[in-house]
C-alpha positions as CSV (number, residue, x, y, z in Angstrom):
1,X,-97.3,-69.6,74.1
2,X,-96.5,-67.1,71.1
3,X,-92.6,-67.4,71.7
4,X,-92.8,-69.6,68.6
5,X,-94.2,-66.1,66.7
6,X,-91.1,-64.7,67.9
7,X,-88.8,-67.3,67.1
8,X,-90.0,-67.9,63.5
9,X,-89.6,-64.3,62.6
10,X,-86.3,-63.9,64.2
11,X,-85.3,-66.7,61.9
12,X,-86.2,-65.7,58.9
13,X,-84.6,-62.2,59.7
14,X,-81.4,-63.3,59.8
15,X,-81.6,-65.4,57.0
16,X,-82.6,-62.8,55.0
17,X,-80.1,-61.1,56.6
18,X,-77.6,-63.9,55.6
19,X,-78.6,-62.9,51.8
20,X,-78.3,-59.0,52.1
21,X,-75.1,-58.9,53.3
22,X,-73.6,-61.4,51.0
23,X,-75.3,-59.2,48.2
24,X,-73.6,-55.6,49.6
25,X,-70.2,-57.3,49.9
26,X,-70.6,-59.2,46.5
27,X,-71.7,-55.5,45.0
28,X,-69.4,-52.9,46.7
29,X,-66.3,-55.3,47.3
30,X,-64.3,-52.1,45.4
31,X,-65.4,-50.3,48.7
32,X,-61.4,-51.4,51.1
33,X,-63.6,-53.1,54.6
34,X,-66.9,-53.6,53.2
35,X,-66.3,-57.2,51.1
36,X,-64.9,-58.0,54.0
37,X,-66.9,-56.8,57.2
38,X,-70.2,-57.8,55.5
39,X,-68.8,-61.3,54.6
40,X,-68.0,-61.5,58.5
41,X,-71.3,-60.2,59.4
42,X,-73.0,-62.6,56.8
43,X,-71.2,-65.7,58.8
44,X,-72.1,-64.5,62.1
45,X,-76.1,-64.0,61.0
46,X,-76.1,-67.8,59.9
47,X,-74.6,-68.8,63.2
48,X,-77.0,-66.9,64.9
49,X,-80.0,-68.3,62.3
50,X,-78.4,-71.7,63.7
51,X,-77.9,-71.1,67.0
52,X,-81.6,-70.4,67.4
53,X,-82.6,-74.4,65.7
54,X,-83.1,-75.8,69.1
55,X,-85.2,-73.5,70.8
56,X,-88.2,-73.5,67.3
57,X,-87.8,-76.9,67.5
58,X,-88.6,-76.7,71.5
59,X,-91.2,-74.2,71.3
60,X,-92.1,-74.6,67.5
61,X,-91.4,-71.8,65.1
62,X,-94.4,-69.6,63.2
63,X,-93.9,-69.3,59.5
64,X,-93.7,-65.6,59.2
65,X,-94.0,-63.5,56.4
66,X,-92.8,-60.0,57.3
67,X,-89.4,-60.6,57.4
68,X,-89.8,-61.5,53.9
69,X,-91.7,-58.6,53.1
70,X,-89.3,-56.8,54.8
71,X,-86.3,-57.6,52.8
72,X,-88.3,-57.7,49.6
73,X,-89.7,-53.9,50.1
74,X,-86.3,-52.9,51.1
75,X,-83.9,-54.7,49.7
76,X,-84.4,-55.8,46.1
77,X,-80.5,-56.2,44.9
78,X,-78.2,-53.6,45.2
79,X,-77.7,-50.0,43.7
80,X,-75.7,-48.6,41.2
81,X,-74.6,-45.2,40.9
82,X,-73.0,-43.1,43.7
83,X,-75.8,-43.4,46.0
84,X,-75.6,-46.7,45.8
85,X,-73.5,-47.9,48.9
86,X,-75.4,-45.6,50.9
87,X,-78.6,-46.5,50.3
88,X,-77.5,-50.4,50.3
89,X,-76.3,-50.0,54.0
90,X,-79.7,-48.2,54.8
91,X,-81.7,-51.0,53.8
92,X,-79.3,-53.5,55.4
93,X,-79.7,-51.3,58.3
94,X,-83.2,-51.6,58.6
95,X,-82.8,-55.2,58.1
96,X,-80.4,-55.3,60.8
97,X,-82.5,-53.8,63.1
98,X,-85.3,-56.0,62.8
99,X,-82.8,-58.5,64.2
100,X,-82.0,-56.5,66.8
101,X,-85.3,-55.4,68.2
102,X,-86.4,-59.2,67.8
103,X,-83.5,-60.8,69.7
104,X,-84.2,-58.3,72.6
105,X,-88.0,-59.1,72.7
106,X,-86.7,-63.2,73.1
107,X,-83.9,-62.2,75.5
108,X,-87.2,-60.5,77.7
109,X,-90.2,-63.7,76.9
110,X,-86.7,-66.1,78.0
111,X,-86.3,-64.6,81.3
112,X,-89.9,-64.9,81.8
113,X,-90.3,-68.4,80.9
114,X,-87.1,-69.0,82.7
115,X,-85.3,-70.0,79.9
116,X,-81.3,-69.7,80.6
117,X,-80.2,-71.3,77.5
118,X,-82.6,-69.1,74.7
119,X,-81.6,-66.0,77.4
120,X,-77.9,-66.4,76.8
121,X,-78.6,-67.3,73.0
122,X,-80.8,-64.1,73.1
123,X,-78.0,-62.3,74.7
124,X,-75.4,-62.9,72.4
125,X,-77.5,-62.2,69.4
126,X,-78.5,-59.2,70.9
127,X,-74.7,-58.3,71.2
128,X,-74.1,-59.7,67.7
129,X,-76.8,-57.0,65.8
130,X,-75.5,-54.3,67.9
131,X,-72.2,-54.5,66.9
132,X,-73.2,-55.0,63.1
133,X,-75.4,-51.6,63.9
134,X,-72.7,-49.5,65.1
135,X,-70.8,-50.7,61.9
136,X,-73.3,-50.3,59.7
137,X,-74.4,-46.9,61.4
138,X,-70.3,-45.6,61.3
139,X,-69.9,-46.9,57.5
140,X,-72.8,-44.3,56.6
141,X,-71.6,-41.5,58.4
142,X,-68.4,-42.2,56.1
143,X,-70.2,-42.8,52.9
144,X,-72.6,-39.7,53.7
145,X,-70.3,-37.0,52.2
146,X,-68.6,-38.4,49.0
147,X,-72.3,-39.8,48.1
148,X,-74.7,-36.3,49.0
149,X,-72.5,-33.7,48.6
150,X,-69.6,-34.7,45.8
151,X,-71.0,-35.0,42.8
């Protein structure tokens, strides 16, 4: 069974995700919501990092490295400058994602092996990434002008 593939690297994504977004709201927390929704989003990645602990210890867990390489090719520390909170949410985006995509290829292998439990795990994380997304994805179109076009 490669679910355990799966599972390790949807791990470690969040918990690099944990780290990002901790980073972003430690680095822009001048910014009025984005201390505070990446904090939030920070909390809810570790609960979903956790909520995933029984199911690699039922079907074991693959010690992946691209999430790592993932967050270490995109995200090494925040920016400075006035690019800077754009390009941060980028790479948080990307990072995001990851989580995303993942969570949706477990919700599909669960179903399959018939796995209620990991599917409404799955389901929720699912949810969980596509909210952060749509937050993420709004806060850019925000940052977009003031960052590209004032100077």
């Amino acid at each position: 069974m490669q679910l355990a593939h799966y599972l390790g690297l949807l791990q470690r994504a969040n918990e690099n995700l944990v780290e990002a977004y901790s980073e972003v709201a430690d680095t822009h927390g001048d910014e009025p919501d984005v201390a505070d929704i990446c904090m939030r989003f920070s909390r809810s990645s570790a609960r979903q990092a956790e909520d995933l602990r029984p199911f690699t210890e039922r079907y074991g867990q693959d010690a992946d490295e691209e999430p790592d390489r993932l967050h270490s090719d995109l995200f090494q520390g925040t920016r400075a400058g006035s690019l800077a909170l754009l390009r941060d949410l980028h790479d948080v985006y990307l990072m995001a994602t990851e989580c995303a995509i993942s969570w949706t290829v477990v919700a599909q292998a669960a179903q399959g092996a018939r796995d209620r439990d990991l599917l409404s795990v799955a389901q929720r994380g699912r949810a969980g990434a596509e909210q952060q997304l749509t937050w993420i994805r709004s806060r850019m179109k925000q940052a977009a002008p003031q960052a590209l076009v004032v100077t």
